[in-house]
C-alpha positions as MATLAB code, in Angstrom:
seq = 'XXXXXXXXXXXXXXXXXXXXXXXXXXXXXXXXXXXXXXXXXXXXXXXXXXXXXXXXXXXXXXXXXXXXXXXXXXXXXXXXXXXXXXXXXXXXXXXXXXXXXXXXXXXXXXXXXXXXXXXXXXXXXXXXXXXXXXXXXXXXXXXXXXXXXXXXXXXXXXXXXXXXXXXXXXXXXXXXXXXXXXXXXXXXXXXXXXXXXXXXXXXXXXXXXXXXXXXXXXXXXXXXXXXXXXXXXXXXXXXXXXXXXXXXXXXXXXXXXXXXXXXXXXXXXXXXXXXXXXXXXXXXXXXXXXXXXXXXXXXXXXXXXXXXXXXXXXXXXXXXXXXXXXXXXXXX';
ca = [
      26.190   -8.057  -18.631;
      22.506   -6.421  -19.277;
      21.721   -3.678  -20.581;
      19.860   -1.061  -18.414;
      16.155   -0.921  -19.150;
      14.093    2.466  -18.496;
      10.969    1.851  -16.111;
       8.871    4.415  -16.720;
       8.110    3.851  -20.423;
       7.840    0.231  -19.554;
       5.494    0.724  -16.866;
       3.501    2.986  -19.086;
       3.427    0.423  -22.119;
       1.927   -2.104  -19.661;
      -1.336    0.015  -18.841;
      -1.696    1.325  -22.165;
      -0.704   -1.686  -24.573;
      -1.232   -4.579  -21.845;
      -3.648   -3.842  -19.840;
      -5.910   -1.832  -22.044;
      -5.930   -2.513  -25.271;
      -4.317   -6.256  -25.735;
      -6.343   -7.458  -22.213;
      -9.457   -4.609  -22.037;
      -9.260   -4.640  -18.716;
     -11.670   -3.088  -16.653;
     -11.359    0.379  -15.047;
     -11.550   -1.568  -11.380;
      -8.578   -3.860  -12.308;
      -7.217   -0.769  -13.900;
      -7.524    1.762  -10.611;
      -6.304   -1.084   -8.398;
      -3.271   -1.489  -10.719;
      -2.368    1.949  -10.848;
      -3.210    2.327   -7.216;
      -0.470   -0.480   -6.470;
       2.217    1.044   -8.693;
       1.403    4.570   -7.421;
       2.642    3.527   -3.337;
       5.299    1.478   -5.104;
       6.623    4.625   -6.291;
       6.211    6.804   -3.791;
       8.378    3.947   -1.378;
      10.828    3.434   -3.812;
      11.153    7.524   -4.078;
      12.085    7.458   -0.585;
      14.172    4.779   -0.150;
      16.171    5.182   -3.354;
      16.300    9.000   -3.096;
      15.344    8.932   -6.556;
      12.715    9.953   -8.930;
      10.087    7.354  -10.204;
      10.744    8.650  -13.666;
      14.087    8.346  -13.274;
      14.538    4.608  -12.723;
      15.755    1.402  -14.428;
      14.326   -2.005  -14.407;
      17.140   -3.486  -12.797;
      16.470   -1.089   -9.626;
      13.437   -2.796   -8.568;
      14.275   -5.669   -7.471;
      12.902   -8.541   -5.428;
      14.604   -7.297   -1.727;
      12.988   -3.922   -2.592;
       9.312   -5.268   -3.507;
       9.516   -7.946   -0.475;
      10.317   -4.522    1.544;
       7.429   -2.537    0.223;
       5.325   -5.368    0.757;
       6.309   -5.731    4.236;
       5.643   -2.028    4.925;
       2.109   -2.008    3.513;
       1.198   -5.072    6.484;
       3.203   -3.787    8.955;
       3.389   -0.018    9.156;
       0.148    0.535    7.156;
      -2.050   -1.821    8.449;
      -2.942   -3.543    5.325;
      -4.370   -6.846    5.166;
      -2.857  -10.340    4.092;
      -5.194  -10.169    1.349;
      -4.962   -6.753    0.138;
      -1.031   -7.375    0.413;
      -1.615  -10.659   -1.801;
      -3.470   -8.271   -5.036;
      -0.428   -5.410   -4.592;
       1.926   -8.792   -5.309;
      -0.773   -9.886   -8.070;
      -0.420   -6.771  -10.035;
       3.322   -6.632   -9.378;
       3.623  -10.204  -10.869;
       1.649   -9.059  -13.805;
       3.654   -6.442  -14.748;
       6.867   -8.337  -14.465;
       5.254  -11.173  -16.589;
       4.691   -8.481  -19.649;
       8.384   -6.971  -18.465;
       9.949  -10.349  -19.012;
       8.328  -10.513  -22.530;
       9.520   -6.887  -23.450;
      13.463   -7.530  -21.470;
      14.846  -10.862  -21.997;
      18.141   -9.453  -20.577;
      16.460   -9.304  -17.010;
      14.796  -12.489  -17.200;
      16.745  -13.774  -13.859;
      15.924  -10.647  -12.054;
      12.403  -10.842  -13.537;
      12.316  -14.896  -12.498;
      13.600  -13.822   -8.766;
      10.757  -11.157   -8.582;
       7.705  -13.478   -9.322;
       9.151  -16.626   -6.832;
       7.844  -13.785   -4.417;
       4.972  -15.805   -2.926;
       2.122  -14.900   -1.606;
       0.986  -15.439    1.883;
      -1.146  -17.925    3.598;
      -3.914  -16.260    5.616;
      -6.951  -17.769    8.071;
      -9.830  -18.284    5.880;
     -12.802  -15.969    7.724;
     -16.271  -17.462    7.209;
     -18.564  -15.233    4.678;
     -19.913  -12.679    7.005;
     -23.851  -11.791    5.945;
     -27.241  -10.208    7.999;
     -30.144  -12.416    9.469;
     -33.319  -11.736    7.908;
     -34.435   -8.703   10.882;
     -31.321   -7.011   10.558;
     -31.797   -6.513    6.874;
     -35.836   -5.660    6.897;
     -34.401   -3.047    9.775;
     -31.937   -2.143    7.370;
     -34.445   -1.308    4.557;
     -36.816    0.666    7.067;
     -34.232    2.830    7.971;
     -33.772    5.887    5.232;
     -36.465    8.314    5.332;
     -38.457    8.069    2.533;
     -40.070   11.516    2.797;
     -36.944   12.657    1.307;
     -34.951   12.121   -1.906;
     -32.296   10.954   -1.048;
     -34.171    8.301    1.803;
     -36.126    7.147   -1.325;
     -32.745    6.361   -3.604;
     -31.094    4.709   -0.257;
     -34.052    2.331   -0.029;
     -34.034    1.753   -3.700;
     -30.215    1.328   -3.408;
     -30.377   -1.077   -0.431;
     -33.308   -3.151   -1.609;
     -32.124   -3.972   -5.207;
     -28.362   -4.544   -4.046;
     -29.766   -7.068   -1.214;
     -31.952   -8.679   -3.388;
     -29.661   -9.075   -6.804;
     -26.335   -9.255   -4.906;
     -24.804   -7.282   -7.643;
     -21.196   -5.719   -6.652;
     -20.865   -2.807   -5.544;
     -19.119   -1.340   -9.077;
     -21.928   -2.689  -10.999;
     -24.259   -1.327   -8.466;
     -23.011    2.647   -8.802;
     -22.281    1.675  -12.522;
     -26.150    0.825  -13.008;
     -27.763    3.111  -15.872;
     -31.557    3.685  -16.315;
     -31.352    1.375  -19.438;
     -29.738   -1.317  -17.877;
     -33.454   -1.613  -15.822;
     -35.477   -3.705  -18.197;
     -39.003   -3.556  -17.117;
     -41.968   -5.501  -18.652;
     -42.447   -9.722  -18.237;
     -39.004  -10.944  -16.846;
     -37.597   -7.631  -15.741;
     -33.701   -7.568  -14.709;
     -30.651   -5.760  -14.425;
     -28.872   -6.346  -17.327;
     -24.948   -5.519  -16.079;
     -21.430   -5.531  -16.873;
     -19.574   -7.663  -14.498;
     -15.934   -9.108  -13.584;
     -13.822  -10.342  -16.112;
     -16.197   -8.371  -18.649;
     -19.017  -10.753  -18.388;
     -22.536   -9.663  -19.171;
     -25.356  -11.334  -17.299;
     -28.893  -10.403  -16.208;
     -30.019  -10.673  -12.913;
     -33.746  -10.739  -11.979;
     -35.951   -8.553   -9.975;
     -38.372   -9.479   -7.581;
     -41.953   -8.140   -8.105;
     -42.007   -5.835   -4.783;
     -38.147   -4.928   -5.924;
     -39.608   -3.911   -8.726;
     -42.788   -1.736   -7.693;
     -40.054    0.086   -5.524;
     -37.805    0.755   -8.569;
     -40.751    1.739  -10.715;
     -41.781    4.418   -8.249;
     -38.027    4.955   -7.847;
     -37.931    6.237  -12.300;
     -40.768    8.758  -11.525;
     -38.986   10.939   -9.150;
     -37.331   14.422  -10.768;
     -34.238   13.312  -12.519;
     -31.139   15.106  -11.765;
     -28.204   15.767  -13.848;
     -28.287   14.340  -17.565;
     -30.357   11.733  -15.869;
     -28.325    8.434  -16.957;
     -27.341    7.060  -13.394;
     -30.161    5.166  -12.068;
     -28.884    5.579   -8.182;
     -27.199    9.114   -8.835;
     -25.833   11.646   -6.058;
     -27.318   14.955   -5.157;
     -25.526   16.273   -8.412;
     -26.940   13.680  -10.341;
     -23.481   11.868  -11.064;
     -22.312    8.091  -10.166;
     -21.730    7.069   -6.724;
     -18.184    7.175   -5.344;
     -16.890    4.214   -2.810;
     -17.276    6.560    0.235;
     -20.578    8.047   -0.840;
     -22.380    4.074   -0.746;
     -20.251    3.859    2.428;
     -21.147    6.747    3.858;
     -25.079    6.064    3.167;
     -24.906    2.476    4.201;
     -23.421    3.496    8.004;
     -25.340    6.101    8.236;
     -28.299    3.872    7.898;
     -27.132    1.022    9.962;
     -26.797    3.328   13.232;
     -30.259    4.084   12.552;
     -31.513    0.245   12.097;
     -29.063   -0.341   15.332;
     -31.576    1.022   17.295;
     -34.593   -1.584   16.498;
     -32.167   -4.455   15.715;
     -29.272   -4.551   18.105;
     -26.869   -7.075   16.613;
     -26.179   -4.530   13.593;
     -23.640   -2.394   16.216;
     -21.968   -5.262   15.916;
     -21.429   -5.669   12.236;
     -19.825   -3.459    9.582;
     -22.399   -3.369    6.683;
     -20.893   -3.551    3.317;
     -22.159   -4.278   -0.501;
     -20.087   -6.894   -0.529;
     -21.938   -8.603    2.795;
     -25.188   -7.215    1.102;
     -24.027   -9.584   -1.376;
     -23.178  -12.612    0.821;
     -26.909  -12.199    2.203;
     -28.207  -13.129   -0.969;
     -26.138  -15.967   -1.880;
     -27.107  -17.217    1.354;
     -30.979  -16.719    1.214;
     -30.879  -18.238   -2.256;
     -28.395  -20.978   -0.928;
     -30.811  -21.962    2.263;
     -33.891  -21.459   -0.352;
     -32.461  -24.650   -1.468;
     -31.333  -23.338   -5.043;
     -28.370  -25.129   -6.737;
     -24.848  -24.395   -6.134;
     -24.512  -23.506  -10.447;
     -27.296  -21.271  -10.226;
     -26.130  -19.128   -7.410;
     -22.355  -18.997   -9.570;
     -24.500  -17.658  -12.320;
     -26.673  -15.532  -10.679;
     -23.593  -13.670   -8.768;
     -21.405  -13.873  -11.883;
     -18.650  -16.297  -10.516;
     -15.833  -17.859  -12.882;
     -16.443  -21.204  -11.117;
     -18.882  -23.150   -9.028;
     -16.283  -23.599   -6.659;
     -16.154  -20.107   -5.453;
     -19.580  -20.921   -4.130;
     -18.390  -22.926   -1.811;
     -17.326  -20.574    0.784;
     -21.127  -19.937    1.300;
     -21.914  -23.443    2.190;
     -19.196  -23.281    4.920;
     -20.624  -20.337    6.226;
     -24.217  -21.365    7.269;
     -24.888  -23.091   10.832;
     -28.182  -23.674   10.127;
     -27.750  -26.026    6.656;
     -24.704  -28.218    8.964;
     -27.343  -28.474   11.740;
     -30.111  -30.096    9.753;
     -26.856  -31.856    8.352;
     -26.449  -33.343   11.672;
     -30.464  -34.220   12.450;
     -30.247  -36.332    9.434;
     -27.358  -38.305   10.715;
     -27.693  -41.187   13.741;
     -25.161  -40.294   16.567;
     -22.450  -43.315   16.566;
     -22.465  -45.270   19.951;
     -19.015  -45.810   21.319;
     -17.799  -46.700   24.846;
     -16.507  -43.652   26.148;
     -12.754  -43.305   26.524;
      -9.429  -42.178   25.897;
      -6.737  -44.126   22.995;
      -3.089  -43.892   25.921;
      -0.156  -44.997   23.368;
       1.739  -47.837   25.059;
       5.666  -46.585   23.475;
       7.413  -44.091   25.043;
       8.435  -42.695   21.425;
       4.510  -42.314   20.650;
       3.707  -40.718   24.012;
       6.252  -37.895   23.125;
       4.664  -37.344   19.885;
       1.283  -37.426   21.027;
       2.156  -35.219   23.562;
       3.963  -32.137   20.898;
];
């Protein structure tokens, strides 16, 4: 028989021991940890009648995480995807749990079996080149704040940075002078540089001569001077794109993102003919392989695929099976 195992202290142990100190995660893995563990709690709560601080180990089972899970997609609305990293940092936890409780290693083992799901792999959405130059003409730049959008817009679509290390940016991390980059912080705590073009830079110059606000340590700051939230870049980069809808249509049709600022770069560079391993270093990937999904997403590269090849000549017609057994199959 096991013994019962609290959860709370566990649970606790895992972001402070685990995830910080032993693993340094980041504070983005860290917020979309505790973000998981926060609406596993509040379900559990209300479906064990019972307070998060109150429970054992042994309570939170696999039937009660497949449920959750299951409520996040259906009643929530939540992606496949997004579902898939709530399971990833449910599996994580359980991993360090099965180090800390032995005695719940088959409850533990029946937890992480929980697989994830299979979803239709979207092609990487990006701009065309006149959506983004309508894009950049957009914010007003007699104002402040039009001048730090167009900043904002211009370096993100032309280093393809993410959108964390693009609210994270600091004045210091702009080094000017012969080879000027952004020197950044990245996934997986990976540093890399990333380098600005010269008309990038001209704006970014002219950009560190307006009035600083606040202690004046963000380089793309808010109207108090402090970082960027997620709905404040959201917020600018939809305002903006109703504005650029009106001289380029297609945009009303497209949800702009940092994320597909990004794509557009990895693209550009990718149909400037640049090197698969260049464009993983240059966006800070963990493997050339992730740039794949780039080439898959470009028309324009398979096309000139296609001129280079000679069409095969075949008699036109249609293979008919001749067994009845092959018909049926054939026919499924």
């Amino acid at each position: 028989m096991t013994t019962s195992a609290d959860f709370a202290p566990l649970l606790e142990r895992f972001f402070t021991q685990r995830l910080m100190q032993q693993r340094q995660a980041s504070p983005h893995t860290i917020s979309s940890y505790r973000d998981t563990f926060r609406q596993l709690m509040k379900f559990v709560q209300q479906r064990l009648h019972k307070l998060p601080s109150h429970l054992h180990l042994e309570e939170i089972d696999a039937p009660l995480i497949v449920a959750f899970l299951d409520q996040l997609e259906k009643q929530q609305g939540l992606s496949v995807r997004s579902r898939n990293l709530r399971l990833t940092a449910i599996h994580s936890f359980f991993r360090y749990a099965a180090l800390e409780t032995p005695t719940h290693s088959a409850q533990i083992q029946r937890v992480l079996a929980i697989p994830s799901k299979r979803f239709t792999r979207t092609l990487v959405p990006f701009l065309t080149r006149p959506e983004v130059d309508a894009l950049l003409a957009a914010p007003d730049q007699r104002t402040w704040s039009g001048r730090r959008d167009h900043a904002f817009l211009l370096a993100a679509v032309q280093t393809g940075l993410r959108l964390s290390e693009m609210t994270g940016l600091k004045r210091e991390d702009l080094v000017l002078g012969v080879g000027a980059h952004f020197r950044v912080i990245g996934k997986g705590r990976k540093e890399r540089c990333t380098p600005i073009a010269k008309s990038t830079l001209a704006v970014l110059k002219a950009w560190l001569r307006e009035p600083q606000r606040g202690d004046g340590d963000v380089l793309f700051p808010n109207a108090r001077g402090e970082r960027l939230t997620v709905h404040g870049v959201q917020y600018l980069l939809n305002k903006h794109r109703n504005t650029a809808s009106k001289i380029c249509p297609s945009l009303n049709q497209k949800r702009v993102t940092v994320h597909r600022l990004r794509h557009t770069m990895a693209m550009d560079l990718l149909q400037a003919g640049v090197d698969r391993s260049v464009i993983a270093l240059w966006l800070g990937h963990e493997s050339v392989e992730t740039t794949q999904i780039y080439l898959e997403a470009t028309l324009a590269m398979k096309e000139q695929a296609l001129a280079q090849t000679s069409p095969p000549r075949g008699k036109p017609g249609r293979y008919r099976p001749t067994d009845r057994l092959l018909t049926f199959l054939s026919n499924l």
